[in-house]
C-alpha positions as CSV (number, residue, x, y, z in Angstrom):
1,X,-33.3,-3.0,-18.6
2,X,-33.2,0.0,-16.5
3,X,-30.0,1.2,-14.6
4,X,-30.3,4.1,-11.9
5,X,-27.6,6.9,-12.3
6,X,-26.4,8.8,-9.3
7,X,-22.8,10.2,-8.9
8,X,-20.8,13.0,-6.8
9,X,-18.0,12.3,-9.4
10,X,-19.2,13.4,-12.6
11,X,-16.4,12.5,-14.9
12,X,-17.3,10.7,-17.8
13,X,-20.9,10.0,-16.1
14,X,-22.6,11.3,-19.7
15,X,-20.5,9.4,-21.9
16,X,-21.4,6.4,-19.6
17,X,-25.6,6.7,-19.8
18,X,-25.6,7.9,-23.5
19,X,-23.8,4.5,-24.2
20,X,-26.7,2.7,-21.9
21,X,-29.2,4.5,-23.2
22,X,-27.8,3.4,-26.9
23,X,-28.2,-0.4,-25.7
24,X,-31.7,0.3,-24.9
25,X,-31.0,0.9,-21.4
26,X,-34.0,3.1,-19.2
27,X,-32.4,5.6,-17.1
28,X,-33.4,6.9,-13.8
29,X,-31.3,9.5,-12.0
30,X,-31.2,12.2,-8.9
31,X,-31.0,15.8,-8.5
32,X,-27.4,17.2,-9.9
33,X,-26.8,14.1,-12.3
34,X,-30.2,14.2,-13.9
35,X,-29.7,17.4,-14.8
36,X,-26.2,16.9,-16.2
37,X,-28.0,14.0,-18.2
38,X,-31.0,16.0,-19.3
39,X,-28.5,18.9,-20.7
40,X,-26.7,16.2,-22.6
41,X,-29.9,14.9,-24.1
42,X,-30.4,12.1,-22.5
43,X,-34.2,10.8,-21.9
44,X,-33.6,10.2,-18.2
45,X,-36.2,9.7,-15.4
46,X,-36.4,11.3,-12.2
47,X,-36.1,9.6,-9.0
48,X,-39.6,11.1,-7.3
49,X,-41.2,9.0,-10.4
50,X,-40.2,5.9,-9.6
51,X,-40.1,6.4,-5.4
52,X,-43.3,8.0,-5.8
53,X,-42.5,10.3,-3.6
54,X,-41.0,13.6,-3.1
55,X,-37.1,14.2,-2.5
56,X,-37.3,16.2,1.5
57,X,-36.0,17.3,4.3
58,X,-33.6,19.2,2.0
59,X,-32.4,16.0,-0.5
60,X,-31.8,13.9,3.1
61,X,-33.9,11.4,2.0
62,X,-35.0,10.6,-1.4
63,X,-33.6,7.1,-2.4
64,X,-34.5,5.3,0.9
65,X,-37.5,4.1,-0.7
66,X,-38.9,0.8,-1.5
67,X,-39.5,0.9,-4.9
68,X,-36.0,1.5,-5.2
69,X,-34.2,-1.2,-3.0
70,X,-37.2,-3.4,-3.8
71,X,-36.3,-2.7,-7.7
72,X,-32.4,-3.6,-6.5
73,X,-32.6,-6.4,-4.2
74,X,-35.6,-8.8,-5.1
75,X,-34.4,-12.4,-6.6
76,X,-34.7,-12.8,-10.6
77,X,-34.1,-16.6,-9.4
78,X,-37.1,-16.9,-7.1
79,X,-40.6,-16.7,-8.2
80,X,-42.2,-15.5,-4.8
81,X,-40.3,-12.7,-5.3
82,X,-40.9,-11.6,-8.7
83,X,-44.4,-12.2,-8.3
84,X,-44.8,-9.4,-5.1
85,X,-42.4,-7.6,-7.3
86,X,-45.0,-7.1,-9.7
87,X,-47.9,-7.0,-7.2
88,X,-46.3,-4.1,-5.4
89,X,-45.2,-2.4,-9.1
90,X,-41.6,-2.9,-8.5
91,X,-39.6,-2.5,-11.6
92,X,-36.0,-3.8,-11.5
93,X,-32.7,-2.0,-11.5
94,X,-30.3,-3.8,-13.4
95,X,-27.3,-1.8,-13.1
96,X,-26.6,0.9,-10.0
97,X,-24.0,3.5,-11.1
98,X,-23.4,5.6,-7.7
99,X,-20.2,6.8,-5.9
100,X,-20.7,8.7,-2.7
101,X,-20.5,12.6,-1.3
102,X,-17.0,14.1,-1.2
103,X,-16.7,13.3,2.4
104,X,-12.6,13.4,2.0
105,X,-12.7,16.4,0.2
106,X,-15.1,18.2,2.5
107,X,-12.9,17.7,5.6
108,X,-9.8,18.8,4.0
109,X,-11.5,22.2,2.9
110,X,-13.7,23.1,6.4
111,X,-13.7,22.6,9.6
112,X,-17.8,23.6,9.8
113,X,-19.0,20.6,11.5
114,X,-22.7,21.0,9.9
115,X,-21.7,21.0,6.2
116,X,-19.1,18.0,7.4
117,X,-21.9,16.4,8.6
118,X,-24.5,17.5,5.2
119,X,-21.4,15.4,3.1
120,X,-21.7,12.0,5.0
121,X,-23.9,10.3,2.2
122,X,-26.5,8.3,3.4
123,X,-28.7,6.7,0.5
124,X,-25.8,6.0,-1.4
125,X,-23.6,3.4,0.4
126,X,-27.2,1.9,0.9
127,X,-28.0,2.0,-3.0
128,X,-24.3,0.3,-3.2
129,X,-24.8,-2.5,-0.4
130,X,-28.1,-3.2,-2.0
131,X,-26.3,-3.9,-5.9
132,X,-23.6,-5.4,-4.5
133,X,-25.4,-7.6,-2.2
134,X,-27.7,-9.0,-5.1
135,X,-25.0,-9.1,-7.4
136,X,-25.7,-12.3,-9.1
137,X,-28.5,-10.3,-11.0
138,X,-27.5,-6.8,-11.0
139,X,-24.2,-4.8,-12.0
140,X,-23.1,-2.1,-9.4
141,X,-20.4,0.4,-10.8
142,X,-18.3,2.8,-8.4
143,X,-15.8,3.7,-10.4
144,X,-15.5,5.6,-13.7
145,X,-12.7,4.7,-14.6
146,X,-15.1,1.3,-15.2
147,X,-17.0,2.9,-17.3
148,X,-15.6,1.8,-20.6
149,X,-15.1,-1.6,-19.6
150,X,-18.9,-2.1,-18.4
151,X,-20.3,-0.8,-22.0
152,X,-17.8,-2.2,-23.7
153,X,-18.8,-6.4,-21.8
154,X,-22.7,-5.1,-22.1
155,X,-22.3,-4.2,-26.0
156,X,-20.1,-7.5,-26.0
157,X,-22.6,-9.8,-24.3
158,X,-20.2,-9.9,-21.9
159,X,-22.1,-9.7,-18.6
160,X,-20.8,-12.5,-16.2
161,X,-20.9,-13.7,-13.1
162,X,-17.4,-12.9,-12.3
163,X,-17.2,-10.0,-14.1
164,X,-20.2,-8.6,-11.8
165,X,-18.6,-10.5,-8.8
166,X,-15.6,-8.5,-9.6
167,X,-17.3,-5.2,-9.1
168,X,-19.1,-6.3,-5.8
169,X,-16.1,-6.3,-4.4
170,X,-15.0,-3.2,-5.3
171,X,-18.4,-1.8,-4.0
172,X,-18.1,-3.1,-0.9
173,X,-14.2,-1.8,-0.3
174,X,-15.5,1.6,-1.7
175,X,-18.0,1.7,1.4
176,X,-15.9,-0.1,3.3
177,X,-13.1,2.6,3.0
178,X,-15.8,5.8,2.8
179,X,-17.1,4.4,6.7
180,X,-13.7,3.7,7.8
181,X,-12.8,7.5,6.6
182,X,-15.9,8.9,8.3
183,X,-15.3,7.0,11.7
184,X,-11.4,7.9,12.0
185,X,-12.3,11.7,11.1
186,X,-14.9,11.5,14.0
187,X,-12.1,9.7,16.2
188,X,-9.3,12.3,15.3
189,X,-12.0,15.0,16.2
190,X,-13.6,14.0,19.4
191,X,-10.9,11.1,21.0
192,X,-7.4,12.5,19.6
193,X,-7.8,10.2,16.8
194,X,-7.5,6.3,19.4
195,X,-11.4,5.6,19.3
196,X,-12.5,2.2,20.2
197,X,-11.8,1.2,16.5
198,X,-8.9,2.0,14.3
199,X,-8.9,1.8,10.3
200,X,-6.0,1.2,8.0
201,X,-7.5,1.6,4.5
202,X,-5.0,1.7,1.5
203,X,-5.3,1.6,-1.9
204,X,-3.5,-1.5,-3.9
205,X,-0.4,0.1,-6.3
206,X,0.5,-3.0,-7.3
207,X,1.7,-6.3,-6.2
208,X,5.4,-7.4,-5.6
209,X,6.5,-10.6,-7.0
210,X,6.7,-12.0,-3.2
211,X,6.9,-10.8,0.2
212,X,10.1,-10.8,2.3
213,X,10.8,-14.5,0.9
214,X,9.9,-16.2,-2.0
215,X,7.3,-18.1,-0.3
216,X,5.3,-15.2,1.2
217,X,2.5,-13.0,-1.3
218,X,3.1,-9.4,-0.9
219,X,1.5,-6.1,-2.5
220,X,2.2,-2.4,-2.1
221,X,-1.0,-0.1,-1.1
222,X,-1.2,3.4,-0.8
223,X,-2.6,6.6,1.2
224,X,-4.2,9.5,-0.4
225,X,-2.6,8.2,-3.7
226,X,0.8,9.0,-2.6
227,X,2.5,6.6,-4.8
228,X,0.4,6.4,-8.0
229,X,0.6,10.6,-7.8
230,X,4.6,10.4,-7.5
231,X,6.4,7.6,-8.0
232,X,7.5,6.2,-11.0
233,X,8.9,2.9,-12.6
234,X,12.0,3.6,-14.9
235,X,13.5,0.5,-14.6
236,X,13.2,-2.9,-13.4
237,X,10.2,-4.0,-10.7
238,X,10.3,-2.8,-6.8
239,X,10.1,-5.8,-4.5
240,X,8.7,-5.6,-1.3
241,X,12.3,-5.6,0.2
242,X,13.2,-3.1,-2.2
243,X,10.1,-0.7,-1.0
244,X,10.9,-0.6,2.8
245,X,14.5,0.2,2.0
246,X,13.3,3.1,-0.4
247,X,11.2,4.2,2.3
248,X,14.0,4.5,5.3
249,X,16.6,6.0,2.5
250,X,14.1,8.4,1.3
251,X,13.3,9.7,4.9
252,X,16.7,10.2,5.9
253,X,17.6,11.6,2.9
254,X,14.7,14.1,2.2
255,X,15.3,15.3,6.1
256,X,17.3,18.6,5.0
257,X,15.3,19.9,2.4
258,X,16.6,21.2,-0.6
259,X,20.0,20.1,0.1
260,X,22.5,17.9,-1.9
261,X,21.8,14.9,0.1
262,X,22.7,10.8,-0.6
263,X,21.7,7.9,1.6
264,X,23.1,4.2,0.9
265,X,20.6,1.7,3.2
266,X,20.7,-1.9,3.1
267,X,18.4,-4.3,4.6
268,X,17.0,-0.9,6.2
269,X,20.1,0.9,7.9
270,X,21.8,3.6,6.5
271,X,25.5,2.5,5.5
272,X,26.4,5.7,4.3
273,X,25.6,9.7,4.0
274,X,27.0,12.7,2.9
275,X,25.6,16.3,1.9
276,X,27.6,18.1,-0.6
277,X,27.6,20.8,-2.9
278,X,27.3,18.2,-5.7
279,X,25.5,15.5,-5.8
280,X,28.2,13.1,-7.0
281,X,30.5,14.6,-4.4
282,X,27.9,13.4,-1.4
283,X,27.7,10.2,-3.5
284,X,31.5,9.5,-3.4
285,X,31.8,10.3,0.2
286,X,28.5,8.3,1.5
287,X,30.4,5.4,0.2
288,X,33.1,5.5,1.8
289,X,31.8,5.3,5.3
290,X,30.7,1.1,4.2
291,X,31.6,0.4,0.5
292,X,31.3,-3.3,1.7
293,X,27.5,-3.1,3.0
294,X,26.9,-0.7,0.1
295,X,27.3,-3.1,-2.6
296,X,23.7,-4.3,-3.3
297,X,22.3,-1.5,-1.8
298,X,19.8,1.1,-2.3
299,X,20.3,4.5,-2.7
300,X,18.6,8.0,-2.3
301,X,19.4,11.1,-4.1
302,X,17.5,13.9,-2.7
303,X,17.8,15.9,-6.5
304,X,18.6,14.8,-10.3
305,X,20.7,12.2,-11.3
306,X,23.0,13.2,-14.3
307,X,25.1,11.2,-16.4
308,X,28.2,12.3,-14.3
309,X,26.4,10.9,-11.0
310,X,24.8,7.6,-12.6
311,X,28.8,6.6,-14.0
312,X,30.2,6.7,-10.6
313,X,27.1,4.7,-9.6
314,X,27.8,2.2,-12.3
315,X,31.1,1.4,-10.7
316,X,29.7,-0.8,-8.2
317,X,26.4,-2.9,-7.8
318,X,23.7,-1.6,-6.7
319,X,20.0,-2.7,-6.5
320,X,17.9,0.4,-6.6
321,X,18.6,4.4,-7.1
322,X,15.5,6.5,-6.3
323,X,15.9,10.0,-6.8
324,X,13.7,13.1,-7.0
325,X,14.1,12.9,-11.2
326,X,16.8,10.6,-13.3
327,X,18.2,12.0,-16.3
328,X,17.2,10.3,-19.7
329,X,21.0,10.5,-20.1
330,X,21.7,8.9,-16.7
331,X,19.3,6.0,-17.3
332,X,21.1,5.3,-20.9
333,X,24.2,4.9,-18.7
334,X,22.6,2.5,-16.4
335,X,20.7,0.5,-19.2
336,X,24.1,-1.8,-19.1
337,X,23.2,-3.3,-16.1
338,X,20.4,-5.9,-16.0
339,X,19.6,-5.9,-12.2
340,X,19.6,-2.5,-11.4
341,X,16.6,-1.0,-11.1
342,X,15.7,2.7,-11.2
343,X,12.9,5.0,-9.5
344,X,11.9,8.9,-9.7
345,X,9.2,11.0,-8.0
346,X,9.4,13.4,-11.0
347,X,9.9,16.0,-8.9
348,X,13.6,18.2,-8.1
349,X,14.3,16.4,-4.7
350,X,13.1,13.8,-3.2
351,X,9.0,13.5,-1.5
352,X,8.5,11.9,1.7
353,X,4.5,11.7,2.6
354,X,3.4,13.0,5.7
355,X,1.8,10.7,7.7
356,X,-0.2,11.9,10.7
357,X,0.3,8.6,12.4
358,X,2.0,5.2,12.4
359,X,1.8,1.5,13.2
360,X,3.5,-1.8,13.8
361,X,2.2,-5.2,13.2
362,X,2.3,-6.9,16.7
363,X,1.1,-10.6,16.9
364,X,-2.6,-10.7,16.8
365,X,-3.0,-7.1,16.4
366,X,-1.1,-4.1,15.6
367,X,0.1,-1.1,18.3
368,X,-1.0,2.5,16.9
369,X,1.0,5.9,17.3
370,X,1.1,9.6,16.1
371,X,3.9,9.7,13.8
372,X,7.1,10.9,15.0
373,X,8.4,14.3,13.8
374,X,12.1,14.8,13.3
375,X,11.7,19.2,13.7
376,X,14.9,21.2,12.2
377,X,14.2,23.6,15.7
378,X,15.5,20.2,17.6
379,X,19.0,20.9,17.0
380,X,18.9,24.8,16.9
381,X,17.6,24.7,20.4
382,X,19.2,22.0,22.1
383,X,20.5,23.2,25.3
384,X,24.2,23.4,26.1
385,X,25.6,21.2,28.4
386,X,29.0,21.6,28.9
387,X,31.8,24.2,29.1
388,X,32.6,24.2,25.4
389,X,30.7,25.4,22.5
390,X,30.6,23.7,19.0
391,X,31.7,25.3,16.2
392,X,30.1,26.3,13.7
393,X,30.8,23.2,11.2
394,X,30.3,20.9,14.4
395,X,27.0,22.3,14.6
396,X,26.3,21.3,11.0
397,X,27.6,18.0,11.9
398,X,25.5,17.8,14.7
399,X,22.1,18.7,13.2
400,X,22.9,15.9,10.1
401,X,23.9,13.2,13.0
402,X,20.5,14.1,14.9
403,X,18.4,13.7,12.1
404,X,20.1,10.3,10.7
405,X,20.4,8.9,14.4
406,X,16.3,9.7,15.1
407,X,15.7,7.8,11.7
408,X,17.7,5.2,12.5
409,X,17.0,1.7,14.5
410,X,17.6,1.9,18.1
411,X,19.4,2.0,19.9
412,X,21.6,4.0,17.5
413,X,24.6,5.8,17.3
414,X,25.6,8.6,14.5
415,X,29.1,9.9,13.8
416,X,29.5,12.8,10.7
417,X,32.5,14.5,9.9
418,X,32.3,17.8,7.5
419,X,29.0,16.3,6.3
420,X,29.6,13.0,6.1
421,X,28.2,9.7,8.1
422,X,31.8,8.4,9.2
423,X,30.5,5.5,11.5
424,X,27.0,4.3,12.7
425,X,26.1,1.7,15.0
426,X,22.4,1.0,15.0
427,X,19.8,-1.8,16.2
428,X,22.3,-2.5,19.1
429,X,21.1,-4.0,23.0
430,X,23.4,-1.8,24.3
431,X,23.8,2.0,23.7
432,X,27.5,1.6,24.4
433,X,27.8,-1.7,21.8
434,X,26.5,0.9,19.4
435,X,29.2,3.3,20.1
436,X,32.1,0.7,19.8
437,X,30.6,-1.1,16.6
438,X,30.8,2.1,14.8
439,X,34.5,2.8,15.5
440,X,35.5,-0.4,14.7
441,X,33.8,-0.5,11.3
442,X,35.5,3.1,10.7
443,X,38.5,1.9,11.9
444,X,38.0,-1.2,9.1
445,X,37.2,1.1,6.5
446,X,39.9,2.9,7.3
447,X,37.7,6.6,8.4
448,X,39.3,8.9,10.7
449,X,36.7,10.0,13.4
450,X,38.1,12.3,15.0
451,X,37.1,15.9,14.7
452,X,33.4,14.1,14.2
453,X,30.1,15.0,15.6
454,X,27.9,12.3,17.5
455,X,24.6,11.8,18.0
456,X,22.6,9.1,20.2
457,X,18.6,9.4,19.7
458,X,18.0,8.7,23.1
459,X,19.8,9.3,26.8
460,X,23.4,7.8,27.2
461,X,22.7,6.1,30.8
462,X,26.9,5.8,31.6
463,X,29.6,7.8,31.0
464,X,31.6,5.2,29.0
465,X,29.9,5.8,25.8
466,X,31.7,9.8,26.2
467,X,34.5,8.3,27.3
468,X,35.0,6.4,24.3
469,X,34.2,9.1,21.6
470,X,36.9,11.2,23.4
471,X,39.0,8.3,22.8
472,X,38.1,8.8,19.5
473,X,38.9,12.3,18.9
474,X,35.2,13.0,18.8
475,X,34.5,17.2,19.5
476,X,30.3,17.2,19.6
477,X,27.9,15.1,21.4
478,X,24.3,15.6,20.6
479,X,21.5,13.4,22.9
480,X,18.4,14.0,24.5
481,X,19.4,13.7,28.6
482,X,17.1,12.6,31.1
483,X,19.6,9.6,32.8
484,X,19.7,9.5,36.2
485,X,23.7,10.2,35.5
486,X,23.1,12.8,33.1
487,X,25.7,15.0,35.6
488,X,27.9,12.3,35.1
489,X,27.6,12.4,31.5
490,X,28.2,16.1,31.7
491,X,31.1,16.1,33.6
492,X,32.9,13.6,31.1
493,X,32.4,16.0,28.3
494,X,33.9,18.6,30.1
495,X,36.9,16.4,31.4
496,X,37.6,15.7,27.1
497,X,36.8,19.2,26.0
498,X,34.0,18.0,24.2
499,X,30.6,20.0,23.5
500,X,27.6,18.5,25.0
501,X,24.2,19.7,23.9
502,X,20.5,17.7,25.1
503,X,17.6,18.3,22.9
504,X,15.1,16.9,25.9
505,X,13.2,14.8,22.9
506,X,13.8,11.3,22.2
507,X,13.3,9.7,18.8
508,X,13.6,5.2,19.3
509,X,13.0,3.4,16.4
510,X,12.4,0.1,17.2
């Protein structure tokens, strides 16, 4: 049997052809990774002995070679083809052990097109193909962390059809994903990343117990190993429900840094915020602004939940707490109830991964975007409308209404008082619907708006919508402008005495 050896990734690669080698196994390897075996004492053959030819034009070519995808590829099932086999003195490969130049890495450390180009690996996605292709004879292993499995089916007598089916597949999504890599780099680089093609690749986490309903199958995958670097399981099993909730809370949330943030989403609109001092301070008052929509809910705590925070939790129901870290402490406290269930990033606040772009399912395709940015400069330099100035703390109120509206489904509303979400409207027709909907629910729960900052992530096209929050008592309006009546708009702030500022960007969320 005779396996050919030839990795970028080096980890465990020794361990792996010592325990082939033991089984009997002939090994034949390339440049860098023969000489890591022959250091480790391992009897392995160079490539140029089998290929018969010399590796050139500086190690571009020197496993493009016949007697190495004629050792990989010919049938062990057909006759004509193990007879020119051995008329051509073709030996076969058994096992193919190859994962591919660090094209990822490269890119992420130059922007020297030549040595970008020197780490797009050609012979080894074909060595891969080749393996996985004719996989009914031969074993082709991509990943290390396979290693121990392989030696352990070979020593076992364990090398079946589906266990070598298994790791075809995997081949062909590890080329798969390195091509797709390669053409969205060459994409972002020459055609502002919207070339003719367009690649999603993620990596499976793990799978939810269904999708949105119970009759739908649904998984979570990953970029650049956000999720298997960062988040944790402490408690109960994330739902595909449960994950798009986490990920809306966690944006809004995570939006002001290092602060003392809470957000309460359910079915993927925030019901409540608050920044505070304390954590379970900005707890106590998110809830308030929907206690009612809350119960159920999911919540994010950008920073550590202690004991103190997770009892005040406890008082109500709720589905999921993520936070940056969860006491030991804190998760005895919540090990009374059975449904909760309880996530960290391990971290001090909460991590939010920074997508370049985004993109919607659509039917029969899927529309494509650069990622929207939510910038802290938005608020700061938002121009001044009207006569009046905010205050200080109505700036504040402001910049946390901005960030929650722009995160928010359109069209959306914002009100925050002293730090606090005291109304929302969001995922309304009508701007104006949004505006009403949110003082009623306040005025259900019983919140006094007045005194509150607004904030409308896109243009409010009437006056009525000011008119209102004067009615109110609101002080602030925050918005981009550009309507047609933006003077109009204008002039009804100044009529209330309230302070109008336009950012000129829009943020909908649809």
């Amino acid at each position: 049997m005779r396996a050919l050896i030839s990795v970028s990734d080096k980890r465990g690669v020794t361990e792996f052809a010592k325990g082939l080698q033991e089984m009997g196994w002939e090994i034949v390897s390339t440049g860098g990774t023969y000489r890591i075996l022959k250091e480790n004492g391992i009897d392995a053959i160079e490539i140029d002995e089998v290929t018969k030819f010399p590796e050139c034009f500086e190690g571009r070519v020197k496993t493009l070679n016949p007697y190495i995808h004629g050792g990989i590829l010919h049938r062990r099932d057909k006759e004509s083809h193990l007879a020119q086999a051995k008329e051509l003195g073709v030996e076969a490969i058994d096992l193919v052990c190859v994962n591919l130049y660090p094209f990822k890495a490269t890119i992420e450390r130059t922007d020297d097109f030549e040595e970008i180009i020197e780490n797009i690996d050609i012979g080894g996605p074909a060595m891969v193909r080749s393996a996985a292709k004719n996989f009914d004879s031969v074993l082709i292993v991509t990943d290390p962390d396979d290693y121990s499995a392989v030696l352990d089916a070979l020593k076992e007598g364990r090398n079946t059809l589906p266990m070598r089916r298994d790791l075809m597949i995997k081949a062909f999504e590890h080329t798969a994903a390195y091509d797709s890599m390669i053409a969205n780099y060459m994409n972002r680089r020459f055609n502002d990343g919207f070339g003719q093609k367009q690649f999603v690749v993620g990596s499976k986490v793990f799978d939810t117990r269904y999708g949105e309903n119970p009759h739908q199958k649904g998984a979570l995958y990953e970029f650049d190993d956000f999720f298997s670097r960062n988040f944790t399981t402490l408690k109960g099993e994330a739902s595909f429900n449960n994950l798009t909730d986490i990920s809306g809370a966690v944006k809004i949330a995570a939006a002001f840094g290092d602060e003392k943030a809470v957000c309460i989403v359910k079915h993927g609109n925030p019901c409540g915020f608050a920044i505070r001092d304390d954590l379970t301070d900005a707890y106590t008052e998110a809830l308030k602004c929907d206690p009612v929509s809350a119960f159920g809910g999911v919540v994010a705590v950008n920073g550590v939940v202690d004991k103190k925070l997770a009892e005040k939790m406890n008082e109500i129901f709720l589905e999921v707490v993520i936070a940056g870290r969860i006491t030991e402490e804190a998760q005895e406290v919540f090990a009374s109830k059975k449904r909760i269930k309880l996530f960290e990033f391990g971290a001090d606040r909460l991590l939010v991964s920074e997508d370049a772009y985004d993109f919607k399912h659509v039917s029969g395709g899927f529309v494509y975007q650069e990622a929207d940015r939510v910038r802290d400069e938005e608020v700061a330099d938002a121009e001044r409308k009207s006569k009046r100035e905010a205050t200080p703390q109505e700036k504040k109120d402001l910049e946390i209404a901005w960030k929650v509206a722009a995160l928010t489904k359109s069209n959306c509303v914002v009100y925050v008082k002293e730090g606090a979400m005291v109304a929302v409207g969001m995922g309304m027709t009508s701007r104006v619907d949004a505006a009403r909907c949110a003082l009623k629910k306040a005025e259900e729960m019983g919140l006094d708006v007045s005194g509150s900052a607004m904030a409308s992530e896109a243009f409010f096209p009437f006056r009525d919508s000011i008119d209102a929050a004067a009615a109110a008592g609101v002080k602030a309006v925050i918005e981009p402008g550009g309507s047609i009546r933006d003077d109009e708009v204008v002039a009804a702030a100044d009529e209330h005495g309230i302070a109008l500022y336009f950012t000129g960007v829009r943020h909908f969320l649809h």
